[in-house]
C-alpha positions in Angstrom: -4.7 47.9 5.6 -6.0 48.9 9.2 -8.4 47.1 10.4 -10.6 49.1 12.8 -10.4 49.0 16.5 -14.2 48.5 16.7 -14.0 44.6 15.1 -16.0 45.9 12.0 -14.0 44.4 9.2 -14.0 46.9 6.5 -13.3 47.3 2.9 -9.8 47.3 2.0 -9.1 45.0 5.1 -12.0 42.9 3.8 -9.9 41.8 0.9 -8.1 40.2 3.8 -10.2 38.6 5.2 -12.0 37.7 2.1 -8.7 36.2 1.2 -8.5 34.4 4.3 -11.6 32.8 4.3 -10.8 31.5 0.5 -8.1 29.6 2.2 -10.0 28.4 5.0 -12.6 27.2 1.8 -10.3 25.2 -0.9 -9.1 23.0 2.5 -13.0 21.9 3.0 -14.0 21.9 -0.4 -10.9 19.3 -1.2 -12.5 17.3 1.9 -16.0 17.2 0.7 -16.2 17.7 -2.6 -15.6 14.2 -3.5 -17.7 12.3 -1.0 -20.2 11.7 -3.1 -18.3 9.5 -4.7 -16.7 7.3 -2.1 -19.1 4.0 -2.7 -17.9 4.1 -6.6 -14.4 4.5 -6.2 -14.6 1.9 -3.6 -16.1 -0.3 -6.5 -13.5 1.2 -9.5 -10.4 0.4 -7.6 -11.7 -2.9 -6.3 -11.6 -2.0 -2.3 -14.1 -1.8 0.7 -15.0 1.9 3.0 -11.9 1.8 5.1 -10.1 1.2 1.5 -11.1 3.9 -0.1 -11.3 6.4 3.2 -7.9 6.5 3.6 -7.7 8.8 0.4 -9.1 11.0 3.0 -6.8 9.8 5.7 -3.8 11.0 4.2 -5.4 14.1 3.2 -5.9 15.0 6.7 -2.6 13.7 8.0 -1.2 15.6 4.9 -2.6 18.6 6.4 -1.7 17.7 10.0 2.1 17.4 9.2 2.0 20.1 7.1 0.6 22.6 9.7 3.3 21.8 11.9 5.8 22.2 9.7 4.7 25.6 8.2 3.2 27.1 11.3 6.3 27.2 13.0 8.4 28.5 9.8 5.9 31.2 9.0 7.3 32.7 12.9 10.4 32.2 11.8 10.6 33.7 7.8 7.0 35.7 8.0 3.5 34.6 6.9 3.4 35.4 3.1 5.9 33.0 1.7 4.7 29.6 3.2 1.1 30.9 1.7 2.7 31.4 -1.2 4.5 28.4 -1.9 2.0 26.0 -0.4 -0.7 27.2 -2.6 1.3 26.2 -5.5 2.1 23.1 -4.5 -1.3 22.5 -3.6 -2.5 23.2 -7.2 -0.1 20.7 -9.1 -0.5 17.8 -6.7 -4.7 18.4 -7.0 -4.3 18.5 -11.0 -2.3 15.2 -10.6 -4.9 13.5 -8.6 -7.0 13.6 -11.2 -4.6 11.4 -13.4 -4.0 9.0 -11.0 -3.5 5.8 -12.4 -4.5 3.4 -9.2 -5.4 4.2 -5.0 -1.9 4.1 -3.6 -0.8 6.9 -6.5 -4.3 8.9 -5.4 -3.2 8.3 -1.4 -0.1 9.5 -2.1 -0.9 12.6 -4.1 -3.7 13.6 -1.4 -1.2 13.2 1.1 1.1 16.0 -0.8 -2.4 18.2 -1.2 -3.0 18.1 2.8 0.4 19.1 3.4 0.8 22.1 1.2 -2.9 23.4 1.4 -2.4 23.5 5.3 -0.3 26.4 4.9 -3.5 28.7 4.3 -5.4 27.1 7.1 -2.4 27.6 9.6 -0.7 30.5 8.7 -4.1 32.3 7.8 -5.0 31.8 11.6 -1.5 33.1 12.5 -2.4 36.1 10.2 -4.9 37.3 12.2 -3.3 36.5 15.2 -0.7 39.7 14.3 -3.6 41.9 13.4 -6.3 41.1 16.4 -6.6 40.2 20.2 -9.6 39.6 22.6 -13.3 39.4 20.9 -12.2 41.3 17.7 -9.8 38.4 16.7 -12.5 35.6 18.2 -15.2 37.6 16.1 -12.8 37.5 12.8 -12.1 34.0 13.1 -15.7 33.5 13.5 -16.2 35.2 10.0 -13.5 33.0 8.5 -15.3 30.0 9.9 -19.0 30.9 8.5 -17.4 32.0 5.2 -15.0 28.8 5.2 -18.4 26.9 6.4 -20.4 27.8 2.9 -17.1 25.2 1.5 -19.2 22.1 3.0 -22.5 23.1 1.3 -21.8 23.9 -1.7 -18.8 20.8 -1.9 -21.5 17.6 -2.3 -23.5 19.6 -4.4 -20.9 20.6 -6.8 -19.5 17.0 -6.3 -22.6 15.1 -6.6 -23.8 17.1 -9.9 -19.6 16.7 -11.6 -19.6 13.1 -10.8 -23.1 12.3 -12.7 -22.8 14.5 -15.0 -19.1 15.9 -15.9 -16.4 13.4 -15.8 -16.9 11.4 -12.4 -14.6 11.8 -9.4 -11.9 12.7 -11.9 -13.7 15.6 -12.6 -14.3 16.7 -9.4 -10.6 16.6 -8.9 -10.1 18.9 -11.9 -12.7 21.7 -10.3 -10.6 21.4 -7.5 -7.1 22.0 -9.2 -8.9 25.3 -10.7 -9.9 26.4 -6.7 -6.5 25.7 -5.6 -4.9 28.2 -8.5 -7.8 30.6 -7.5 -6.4 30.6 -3.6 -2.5 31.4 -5.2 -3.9 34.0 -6.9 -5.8 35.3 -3.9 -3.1 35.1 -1.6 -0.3 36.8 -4.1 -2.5 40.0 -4.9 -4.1 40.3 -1.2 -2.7 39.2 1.7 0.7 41.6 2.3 3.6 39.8 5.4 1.5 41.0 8.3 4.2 39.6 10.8 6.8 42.6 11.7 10.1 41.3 11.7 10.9 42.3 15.0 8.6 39.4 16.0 10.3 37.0 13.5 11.8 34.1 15.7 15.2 33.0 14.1 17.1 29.9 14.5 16.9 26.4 13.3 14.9 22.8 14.8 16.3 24.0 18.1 14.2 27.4 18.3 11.0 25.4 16.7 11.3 22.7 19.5 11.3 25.3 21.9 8.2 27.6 20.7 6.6 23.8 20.9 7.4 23.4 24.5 6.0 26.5 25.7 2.9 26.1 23.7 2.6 22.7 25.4 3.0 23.7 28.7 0.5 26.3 28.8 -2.1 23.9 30.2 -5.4 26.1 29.3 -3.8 26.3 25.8 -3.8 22.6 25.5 -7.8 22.4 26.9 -8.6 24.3 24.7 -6.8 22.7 22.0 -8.2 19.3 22.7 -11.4 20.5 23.2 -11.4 21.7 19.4 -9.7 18.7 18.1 -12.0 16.4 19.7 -14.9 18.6 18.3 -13.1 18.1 14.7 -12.9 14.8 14.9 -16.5 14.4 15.9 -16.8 16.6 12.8 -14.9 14.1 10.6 -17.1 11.2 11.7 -19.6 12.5 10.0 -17.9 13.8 7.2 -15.8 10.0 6.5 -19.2 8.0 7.2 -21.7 10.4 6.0 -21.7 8.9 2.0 -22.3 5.4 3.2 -24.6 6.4 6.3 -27.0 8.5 3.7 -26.8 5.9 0.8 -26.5 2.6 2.5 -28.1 2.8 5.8 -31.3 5.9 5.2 -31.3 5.3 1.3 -30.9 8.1 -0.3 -30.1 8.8 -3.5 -26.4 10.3 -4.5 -28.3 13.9 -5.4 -30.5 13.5 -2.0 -27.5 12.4 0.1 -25.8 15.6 -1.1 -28.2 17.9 -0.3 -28.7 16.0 3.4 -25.2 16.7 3.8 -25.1 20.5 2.6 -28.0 20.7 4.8 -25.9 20.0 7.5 -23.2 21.8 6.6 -25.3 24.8 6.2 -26.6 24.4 10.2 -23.2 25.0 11.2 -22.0 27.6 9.1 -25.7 29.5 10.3 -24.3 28.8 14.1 -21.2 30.0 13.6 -22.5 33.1 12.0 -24.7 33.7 14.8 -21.4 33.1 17.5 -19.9 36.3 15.7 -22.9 38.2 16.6 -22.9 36.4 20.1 -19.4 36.7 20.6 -20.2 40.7 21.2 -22.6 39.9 24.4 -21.2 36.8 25.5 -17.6 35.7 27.0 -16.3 33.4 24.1 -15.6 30.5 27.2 -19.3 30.3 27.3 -20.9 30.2 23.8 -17.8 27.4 24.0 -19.3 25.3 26.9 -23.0 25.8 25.2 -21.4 24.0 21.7 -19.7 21.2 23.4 -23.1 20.1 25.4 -25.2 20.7 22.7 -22.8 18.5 20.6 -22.4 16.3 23.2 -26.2 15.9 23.6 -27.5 15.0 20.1 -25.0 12.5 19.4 -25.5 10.9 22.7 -29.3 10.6 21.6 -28.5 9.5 18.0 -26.1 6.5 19.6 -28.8 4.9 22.0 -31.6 5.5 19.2 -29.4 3.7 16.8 -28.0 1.1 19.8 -32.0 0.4 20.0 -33.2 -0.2 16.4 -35.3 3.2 16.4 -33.4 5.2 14.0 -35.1 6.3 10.7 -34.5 9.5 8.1 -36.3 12.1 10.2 -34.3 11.1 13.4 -31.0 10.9 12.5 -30.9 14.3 10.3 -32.8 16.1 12.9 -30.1 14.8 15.6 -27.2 15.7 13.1 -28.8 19.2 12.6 -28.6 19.8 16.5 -24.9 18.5 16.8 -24.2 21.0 13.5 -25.3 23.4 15.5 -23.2 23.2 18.2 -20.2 22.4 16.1 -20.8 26.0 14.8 -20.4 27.8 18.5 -17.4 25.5 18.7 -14.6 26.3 16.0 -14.3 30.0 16.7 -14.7 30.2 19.9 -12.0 27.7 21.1 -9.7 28.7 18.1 -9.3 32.0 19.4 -9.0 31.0 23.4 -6.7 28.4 22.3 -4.3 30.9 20.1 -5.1 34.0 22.6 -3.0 32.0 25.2 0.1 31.9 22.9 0.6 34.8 21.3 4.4 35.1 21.4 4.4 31.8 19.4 1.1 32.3 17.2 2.6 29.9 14.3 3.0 27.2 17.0 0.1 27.2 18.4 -2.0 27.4 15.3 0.2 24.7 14.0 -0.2 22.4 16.8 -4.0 22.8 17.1 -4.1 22.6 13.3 -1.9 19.4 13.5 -4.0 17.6 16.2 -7.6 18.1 14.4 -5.9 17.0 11.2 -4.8 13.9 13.0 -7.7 12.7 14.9 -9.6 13.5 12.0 -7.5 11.0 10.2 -7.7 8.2 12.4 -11.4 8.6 13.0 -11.7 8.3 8.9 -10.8 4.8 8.3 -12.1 3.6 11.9 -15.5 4.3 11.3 -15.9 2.1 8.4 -14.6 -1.1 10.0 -18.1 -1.8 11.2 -19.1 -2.3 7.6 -21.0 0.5 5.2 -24.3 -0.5 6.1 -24.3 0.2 10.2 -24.7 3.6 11.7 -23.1 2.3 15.0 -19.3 3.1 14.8 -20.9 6.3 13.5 -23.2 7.5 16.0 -20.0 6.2 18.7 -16.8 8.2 17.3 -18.9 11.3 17.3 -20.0 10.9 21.1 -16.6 9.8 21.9 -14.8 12.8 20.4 -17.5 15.3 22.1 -17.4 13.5 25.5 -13.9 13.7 25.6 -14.0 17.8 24.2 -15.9 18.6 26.7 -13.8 16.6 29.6 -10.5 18.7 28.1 -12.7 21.9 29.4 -11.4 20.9 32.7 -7.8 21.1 32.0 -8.7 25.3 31.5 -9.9 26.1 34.5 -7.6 28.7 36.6 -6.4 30.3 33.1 -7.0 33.5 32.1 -9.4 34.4 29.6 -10.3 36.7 26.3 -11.7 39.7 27.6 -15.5 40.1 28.1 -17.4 41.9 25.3 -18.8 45.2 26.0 -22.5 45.0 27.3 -22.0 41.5 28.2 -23.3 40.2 31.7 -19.5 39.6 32.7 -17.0 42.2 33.0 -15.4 44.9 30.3 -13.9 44.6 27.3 -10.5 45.3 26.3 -9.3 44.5 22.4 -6.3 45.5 20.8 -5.6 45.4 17.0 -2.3 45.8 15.0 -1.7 48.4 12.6 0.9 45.7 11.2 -1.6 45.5 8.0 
């Protein structure tokens, strides 16, 4: 399946990366589909916020571990088996959630779900890592990321209408066991091994530890790594708090906080589907820079309006709306810097980038629900903290070398490559 030289993603590689953006969709959708529903489960299994938000805590460090445990041995056995077997997984422990008898069962089971869904999230990246460099590869993961991005709109929506009217969070659970068999279907008819096996990196812990280390040293690797992390955990901020911050603290109603946050959600996936236009004129470093101080902007502005009473409907969506679109020149953009850097260890470094968003996404669940469910503070702070601190890891990039400029752009010539590996 060649996929052109030009970046135009064609039919039949647009069954791949169709494919790929399914996978990049069932790991949202099993993030967001169920927020809605937070404040009652909370009340069913007898718990407060930070109770019931580490369901989504071990979720994302589900994902986290998994990531770097399957990055690494899709370099070593190929990309279509981890897919593959993660996907099934995936499906059986999301059918199961559903049953759950009591929280620690439901932790437990999302904790299984994070770890095998991860594989589509980090072997997909490493997928188009073998088949793309320079702005063809940053424009392809931008088109994962604004097809993976429709996930969070249409999640609260789906979940807020199941859980009135079609069996509750169980339900939503179910719908989500059904998306998860859809993704192994997907991924067995669709995505062929696109890593050659000359490129296949044998050996045991040994040979892992190692592709780690020379990720890890590659300092503009790891700025740019952080700097998407801490943009993903600004991200799950808002994504942990936003059920209780729309309910509890503006007042909306379940069916209007879902729409508020598909709203949001659709802001970003917008942005990012404007950054693979972008991406064409502008160097990918720079649409980066303009995300992280839009992001780091609004949520700065949201904090002190909060920090001084001020803070009503109209003012915190339209602030969330301006950090959404930022967030949506972000996830691209530093994806693709972050994985151009290593591409003799692809896996790795998708793993380990996957690993640390899943992770400080994790942590920043629980934490911002220890100020209560009725305060936007802890909110509005763990978002500015995690963009302050993105846009400080910039500085660990500088003296690197970069993707390419795209043709036409103010800064210098273009060079892509692509590989006929698919």
């Amino acid at each position: 399946m060649p996929i052109p030289s030009t970046g135009t993603v064609q039919k039949p590689a647009a069954l791949l990366t169709g494919t790929l953006a399914l996978l990049s969709f069932v790991m949202p959708l099993a993030t967001d589909m169920y927020l809605p529903a937070l404040p009652k489960m909370a009340d069913e299994f007898d718990t407060d916020a930070s109770g019931v938000q580490l369901t989504l805590t071990a979720f994302l460090f589900g994902t986290a571990l998994g990531q770097l445990v399957l990055g690494p041995l899709s370099d070593r056995y190929g990309r279509r088996l981890p897919i593959l077997a993660g996907a099934a997984v995936c499906t059986l422990a999301t059918a199961l959630c559903a049953v759950a008898p009591n929280l620690a069962v439901l932790i437990a089971l999302r904790f299984v779900t994070g770890f095998s869904g991860a594989a589509g999230l980090v072997v997909g990246r490493a997928v188009i890592s073998d088949i793309a460099t320079g702005a063809v590869a940053a424009r392809l993961y931008g088109v994962l990321m604004a097809l993976g991005g429709i996930a969070p709109i249409v999640a609260p929506l789906a979940g807020g209408a199941i859980i009135s009217h079609a069996g509750g969070w169980r339900g939503v659970f179910w719908g989500l066991s059904g998306a998860s068999l859809l993704m192994f279907l997907a991924a067995l008819f669709f995505i062929p091994e696109s890593l050659p096996k000359q490129r296949l990196r044998p050996g045991g812990i040994g040979a892992t530890l190692q592709a780690a280390r020379s990720v890890l040293t590659d300092r503009a690797y790891v700025g740019y790594t952080l700097a998407f992390s801490f943009a993903c955990g600004a991200l799950f901020c808002y994504i942990a708090a936003s059920a209780f911050l729309l309910q509890n603290v503006l007042h909306f109603t379940v069916g209007q906080a879902s729409l508020a946050f598909s709203l949001g959600a659709l802001t970003a996936t917008l942005s990012s589907t404007a950054n693979t236009k972008l991406v064409s004129r502008y160097h990918p470093r720079l649409l980066l820079c303009i995300g992280l101080a839009t992001m780091l902007a609004a949520t700065t502005a949201a904090l002190l309006v909060t920090l001084a009473g001020q803070l009503d409907r109209v003012l915190a969506l339209g602030l969330i709306g301006i950090a959404f679109l930022g967030i949506g020149q972000v996830f691209g953009t530093a994806t693709a810097l972050a994985i151009e850097r290593v591409p003799h260890a692809a896996g790795t470094g998708s793993a380990v980038l996957g690993t640390l968003q899943s992770i400080l996404g994790g942590v920043a669940s629980p934490l911002v629900g220890l100020g209560g469910d009725d305060t936007a503070v802890p909110f509005f702070a763990g978002m500015t903290g995690c963009s302050l601190i993105a846009v400080l890891a910039l500085l660990l990039t500088r003296g690197g070398t970069h993707l390419p400029h795209p043709p036409g752009s103010p800064c210098d010539d273009v060079e892509t490559s692509v590989s006929p590996a698919i």
